[in-house]
Backbone atoms as SQL, in Angstrom:
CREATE TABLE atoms (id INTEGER PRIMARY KEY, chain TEXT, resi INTEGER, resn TEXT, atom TEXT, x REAL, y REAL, z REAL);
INSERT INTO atoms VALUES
  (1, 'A', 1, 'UNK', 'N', 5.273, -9.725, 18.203),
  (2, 'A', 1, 'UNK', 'CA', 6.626, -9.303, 17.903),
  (3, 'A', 1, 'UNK', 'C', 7.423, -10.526, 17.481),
  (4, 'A', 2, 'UNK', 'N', 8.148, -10.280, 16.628),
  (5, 'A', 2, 'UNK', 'CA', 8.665, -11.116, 15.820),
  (6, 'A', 2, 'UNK', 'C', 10.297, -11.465, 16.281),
  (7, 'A', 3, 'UNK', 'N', 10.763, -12.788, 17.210),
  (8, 'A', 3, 'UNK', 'CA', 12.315, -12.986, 17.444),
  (9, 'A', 3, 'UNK', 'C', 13.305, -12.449, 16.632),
  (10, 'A', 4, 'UNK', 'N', 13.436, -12.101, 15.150),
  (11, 'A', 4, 'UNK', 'CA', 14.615, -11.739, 14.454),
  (12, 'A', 4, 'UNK', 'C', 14.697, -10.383, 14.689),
  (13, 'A', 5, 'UNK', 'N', 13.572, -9.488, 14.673),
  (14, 'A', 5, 'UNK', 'CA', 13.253, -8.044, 15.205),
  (15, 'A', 5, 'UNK', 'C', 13.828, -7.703, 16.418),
  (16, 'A', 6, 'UNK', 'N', 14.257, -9.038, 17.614),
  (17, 'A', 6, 'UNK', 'CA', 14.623, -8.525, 18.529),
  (18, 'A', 6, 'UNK', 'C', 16.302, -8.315, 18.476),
  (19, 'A', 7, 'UNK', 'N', 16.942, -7.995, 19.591),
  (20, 'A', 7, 'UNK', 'CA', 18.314, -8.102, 19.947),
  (21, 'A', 7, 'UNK', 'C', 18.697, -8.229, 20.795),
  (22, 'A', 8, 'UNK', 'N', 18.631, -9.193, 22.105),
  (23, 'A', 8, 'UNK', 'CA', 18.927, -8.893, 23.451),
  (24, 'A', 8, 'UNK', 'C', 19.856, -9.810, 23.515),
  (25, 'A', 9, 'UNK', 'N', 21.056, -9.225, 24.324),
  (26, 'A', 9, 'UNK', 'CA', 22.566, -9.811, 24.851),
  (27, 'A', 9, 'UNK', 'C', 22.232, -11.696, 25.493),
  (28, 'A', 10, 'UNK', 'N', 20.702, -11.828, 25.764),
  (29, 'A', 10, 'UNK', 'CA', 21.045, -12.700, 26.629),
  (30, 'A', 10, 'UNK', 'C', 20.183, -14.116, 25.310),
  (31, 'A', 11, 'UNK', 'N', 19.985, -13.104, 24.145),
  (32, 'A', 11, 'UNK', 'CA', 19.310, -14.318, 23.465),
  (33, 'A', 11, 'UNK', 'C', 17.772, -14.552, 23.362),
  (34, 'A', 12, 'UNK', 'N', 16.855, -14.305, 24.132),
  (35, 'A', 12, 'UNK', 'CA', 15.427, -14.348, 24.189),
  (36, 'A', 12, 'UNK', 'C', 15.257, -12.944, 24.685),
  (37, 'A', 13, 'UNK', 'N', 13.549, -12.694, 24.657),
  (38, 'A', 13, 'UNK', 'CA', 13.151, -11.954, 24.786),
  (39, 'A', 13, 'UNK', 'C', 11.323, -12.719, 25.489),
  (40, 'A', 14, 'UNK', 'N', 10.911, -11.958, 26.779),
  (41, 'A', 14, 'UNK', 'CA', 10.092, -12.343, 27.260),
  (42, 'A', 14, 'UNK', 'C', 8.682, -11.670, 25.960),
  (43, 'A', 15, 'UNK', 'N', 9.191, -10.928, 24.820),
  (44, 'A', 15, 'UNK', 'CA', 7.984, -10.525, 24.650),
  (45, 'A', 15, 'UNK', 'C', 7.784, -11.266, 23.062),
  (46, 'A', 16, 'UNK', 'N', 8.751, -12.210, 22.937),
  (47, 'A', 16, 'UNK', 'CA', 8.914, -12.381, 21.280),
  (48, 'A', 16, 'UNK', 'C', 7.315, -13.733, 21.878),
  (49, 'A', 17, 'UNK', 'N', 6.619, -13.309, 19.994),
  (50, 'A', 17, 'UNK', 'CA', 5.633, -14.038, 20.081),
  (51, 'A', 17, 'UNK', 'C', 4.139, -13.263, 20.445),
  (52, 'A', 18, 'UNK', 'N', 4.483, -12.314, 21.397),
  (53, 'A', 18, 'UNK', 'CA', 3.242, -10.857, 21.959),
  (54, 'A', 18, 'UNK', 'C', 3.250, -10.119, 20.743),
  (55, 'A', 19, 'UNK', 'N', 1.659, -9.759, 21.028),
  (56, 'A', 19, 'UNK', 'CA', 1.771, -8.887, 20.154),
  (57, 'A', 19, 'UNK', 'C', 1.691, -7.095, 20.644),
  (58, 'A', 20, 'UNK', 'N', 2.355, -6.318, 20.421),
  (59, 'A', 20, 'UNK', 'CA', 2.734, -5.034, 21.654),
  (60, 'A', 20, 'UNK', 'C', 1.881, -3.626, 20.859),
  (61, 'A', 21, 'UNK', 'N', 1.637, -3.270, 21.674),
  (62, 'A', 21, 'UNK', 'CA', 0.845, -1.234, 20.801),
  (63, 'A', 21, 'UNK', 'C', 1.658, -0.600, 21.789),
  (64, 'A', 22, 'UNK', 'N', 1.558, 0.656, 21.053),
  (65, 'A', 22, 'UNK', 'CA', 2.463, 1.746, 22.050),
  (66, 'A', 22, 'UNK', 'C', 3.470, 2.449, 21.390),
  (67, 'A', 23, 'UNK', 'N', 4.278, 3.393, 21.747),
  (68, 'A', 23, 'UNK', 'CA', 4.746, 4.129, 21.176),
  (69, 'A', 23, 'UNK', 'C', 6.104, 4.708, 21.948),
  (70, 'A', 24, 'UNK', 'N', 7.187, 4.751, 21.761),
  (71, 'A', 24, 'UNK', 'CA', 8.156, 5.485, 22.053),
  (72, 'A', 24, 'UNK', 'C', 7.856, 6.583, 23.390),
  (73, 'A', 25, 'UNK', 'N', 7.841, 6.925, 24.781),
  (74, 'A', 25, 'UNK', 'CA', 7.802, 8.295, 24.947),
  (75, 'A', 25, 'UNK', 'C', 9.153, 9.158, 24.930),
  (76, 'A', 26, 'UNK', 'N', 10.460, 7.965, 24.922),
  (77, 'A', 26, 'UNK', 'CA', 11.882, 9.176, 24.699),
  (78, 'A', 26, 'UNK', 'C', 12.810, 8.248, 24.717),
  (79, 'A', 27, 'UNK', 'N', 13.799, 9.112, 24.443),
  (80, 'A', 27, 'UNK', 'CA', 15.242, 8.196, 24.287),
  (81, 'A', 27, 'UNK', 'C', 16.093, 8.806, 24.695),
  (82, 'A', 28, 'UNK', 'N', 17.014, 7.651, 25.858),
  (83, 'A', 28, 'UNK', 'CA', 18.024, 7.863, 26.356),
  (84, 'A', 28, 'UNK', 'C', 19.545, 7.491, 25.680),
  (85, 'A', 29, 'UNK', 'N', 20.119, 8.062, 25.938),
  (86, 'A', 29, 'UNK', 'CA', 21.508, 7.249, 25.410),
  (87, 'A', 29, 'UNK', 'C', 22.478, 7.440, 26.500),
  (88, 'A', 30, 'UNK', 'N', 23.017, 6.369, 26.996),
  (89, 'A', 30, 'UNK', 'CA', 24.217, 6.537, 27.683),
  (90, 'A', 30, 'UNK', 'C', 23.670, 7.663, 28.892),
  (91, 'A', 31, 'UNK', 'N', 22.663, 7.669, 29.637),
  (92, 'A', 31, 'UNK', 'CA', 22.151, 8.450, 30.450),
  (93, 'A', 31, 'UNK', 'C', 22.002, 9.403, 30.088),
  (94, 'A', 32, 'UNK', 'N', 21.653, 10.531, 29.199),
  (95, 'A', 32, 'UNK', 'CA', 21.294, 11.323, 28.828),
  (96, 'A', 32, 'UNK', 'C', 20.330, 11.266, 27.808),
  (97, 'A', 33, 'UNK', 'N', 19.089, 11.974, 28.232),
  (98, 'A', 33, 'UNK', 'CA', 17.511, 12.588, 27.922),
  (99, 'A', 33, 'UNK', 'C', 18.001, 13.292, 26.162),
  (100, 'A', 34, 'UNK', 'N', 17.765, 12.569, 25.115),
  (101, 'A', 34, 'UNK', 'CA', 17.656, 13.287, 23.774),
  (102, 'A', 34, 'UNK', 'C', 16.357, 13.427, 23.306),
  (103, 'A', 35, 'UNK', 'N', 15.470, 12.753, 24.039),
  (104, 'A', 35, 'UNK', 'CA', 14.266, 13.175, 23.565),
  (105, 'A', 35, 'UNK', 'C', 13.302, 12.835, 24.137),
  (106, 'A', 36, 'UNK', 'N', 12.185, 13.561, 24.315),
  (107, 'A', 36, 'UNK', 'CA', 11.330, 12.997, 25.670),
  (108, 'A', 36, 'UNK', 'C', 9.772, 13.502, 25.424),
  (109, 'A', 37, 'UNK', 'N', 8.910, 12.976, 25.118),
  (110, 'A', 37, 'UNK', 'CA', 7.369, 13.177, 24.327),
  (111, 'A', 37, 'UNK', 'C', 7.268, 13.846, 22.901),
  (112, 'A', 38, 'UNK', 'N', 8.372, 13.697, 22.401),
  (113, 'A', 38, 'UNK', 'CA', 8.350, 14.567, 20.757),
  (114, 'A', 38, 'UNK', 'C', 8.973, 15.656, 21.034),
  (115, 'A', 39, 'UNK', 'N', 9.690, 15.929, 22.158),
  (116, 'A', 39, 'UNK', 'CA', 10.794, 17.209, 22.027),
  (117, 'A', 39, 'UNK', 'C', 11.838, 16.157, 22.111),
  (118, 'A', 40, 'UNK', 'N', 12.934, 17.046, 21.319),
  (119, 'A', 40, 'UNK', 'CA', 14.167, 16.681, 21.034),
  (120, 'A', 40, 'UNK', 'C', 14.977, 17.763, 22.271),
  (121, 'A', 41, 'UNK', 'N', 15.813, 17.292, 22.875),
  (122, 'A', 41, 'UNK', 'CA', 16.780, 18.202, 23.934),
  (123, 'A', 41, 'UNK', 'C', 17.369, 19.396, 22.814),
  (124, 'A', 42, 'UNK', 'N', 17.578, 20.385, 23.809),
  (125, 'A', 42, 'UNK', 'CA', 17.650, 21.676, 23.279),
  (126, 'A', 42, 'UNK', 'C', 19.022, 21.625, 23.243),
  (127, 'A', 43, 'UNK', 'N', 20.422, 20.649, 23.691),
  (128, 'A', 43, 'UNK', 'CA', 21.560, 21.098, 23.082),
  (129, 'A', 43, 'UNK', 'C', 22.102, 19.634, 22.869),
  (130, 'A', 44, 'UNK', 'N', 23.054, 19.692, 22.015),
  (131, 'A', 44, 'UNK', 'CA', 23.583, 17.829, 21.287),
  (132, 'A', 44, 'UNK', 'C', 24.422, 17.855, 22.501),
  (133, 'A', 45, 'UNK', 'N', 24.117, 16.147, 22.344),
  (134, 'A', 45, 'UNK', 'CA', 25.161, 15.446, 23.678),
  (135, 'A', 45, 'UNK', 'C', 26.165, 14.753, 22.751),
  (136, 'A', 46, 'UNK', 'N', 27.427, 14.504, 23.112),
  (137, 'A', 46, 'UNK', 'CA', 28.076, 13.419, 22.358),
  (138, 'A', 46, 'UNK', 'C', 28.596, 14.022, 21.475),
  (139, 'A', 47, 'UNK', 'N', 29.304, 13.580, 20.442),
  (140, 'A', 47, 'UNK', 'CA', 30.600, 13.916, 19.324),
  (141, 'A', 47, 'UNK', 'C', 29.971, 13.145, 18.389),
  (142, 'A', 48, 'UNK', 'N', 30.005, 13.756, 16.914),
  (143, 'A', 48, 'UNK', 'CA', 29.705, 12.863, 15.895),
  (144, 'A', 48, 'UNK', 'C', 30.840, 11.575, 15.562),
  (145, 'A', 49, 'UNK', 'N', 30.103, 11.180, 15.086),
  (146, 'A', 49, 'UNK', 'CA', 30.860, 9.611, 13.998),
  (147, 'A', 49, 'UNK', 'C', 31.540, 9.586, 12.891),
  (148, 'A', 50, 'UNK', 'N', 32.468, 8.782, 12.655),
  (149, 'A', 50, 'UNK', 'CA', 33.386, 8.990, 11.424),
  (150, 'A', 50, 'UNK', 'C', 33.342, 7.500, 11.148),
  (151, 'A', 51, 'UNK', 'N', 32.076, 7.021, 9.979),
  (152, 'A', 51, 'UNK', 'CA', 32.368, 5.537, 9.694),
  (153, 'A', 51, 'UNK', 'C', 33.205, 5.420, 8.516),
  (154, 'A', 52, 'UNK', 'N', 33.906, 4.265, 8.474),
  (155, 'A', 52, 'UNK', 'CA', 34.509, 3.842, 7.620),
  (156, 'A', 52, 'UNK', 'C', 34.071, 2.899, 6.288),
  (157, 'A', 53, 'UNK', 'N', 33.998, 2.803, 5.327),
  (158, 'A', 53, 'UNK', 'CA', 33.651, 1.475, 4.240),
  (159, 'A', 53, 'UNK', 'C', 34.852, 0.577, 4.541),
  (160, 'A', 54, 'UNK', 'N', 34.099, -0.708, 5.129),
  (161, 'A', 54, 'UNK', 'CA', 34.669, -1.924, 5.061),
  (162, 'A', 54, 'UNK', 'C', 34.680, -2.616, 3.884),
  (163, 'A', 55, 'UNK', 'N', 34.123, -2.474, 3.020),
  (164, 'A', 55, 'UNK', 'CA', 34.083, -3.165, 1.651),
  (165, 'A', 55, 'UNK', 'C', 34.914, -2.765, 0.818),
  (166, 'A', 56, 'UNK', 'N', 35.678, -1.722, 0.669),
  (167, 'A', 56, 'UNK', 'CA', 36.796, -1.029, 0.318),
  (168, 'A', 56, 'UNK', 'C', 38.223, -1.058, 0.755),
  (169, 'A', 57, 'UNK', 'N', 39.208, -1.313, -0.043),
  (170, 'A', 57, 'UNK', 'CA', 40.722, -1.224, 0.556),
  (171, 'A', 57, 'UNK', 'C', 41.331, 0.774, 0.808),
  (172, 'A', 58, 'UNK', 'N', 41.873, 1.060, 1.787),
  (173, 'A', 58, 'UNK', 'CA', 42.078, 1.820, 2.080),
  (174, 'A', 58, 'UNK', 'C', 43.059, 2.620, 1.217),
  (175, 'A', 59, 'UNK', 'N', 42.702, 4.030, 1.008),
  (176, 'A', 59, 'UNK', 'CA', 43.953, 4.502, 0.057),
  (177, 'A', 59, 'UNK', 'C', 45.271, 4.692, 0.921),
  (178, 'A', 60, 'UNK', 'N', 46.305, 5.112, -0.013),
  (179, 'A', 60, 'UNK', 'CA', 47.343, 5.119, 0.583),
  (180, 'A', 60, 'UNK', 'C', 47.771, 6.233, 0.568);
């Protein structure tokens, strides 16, 4: 695994340099189960997103 691939708050990573196999079994967000062996949870958690373009001046 490659250091730029990583992101951790504290700066290193015990695994940069390993090389890792394996696979996802689920994902949490913010404590809640969205997906867990290739099922996706049966109802949405959370509120969608409204991004903005920063590269753009805002209309008026």
């Amino acid at each position: 695994m490659r250091q730029e691939w990583l992101a951790p708050k504290c700066g290193r990573s015990p695994f940069a340099g390993e090389e890792l196999t394996g696979r996802p079994m689920g994902i949490i967000i913010r404590g809640n189960v969205v997906m867990w062996k290739n099922e996706i949870a049966p109802t949405a958690q959370g509120e969608p997103l409204l991004f903005e373009a920063m590269d753009r001046p805002r209309e008026a």
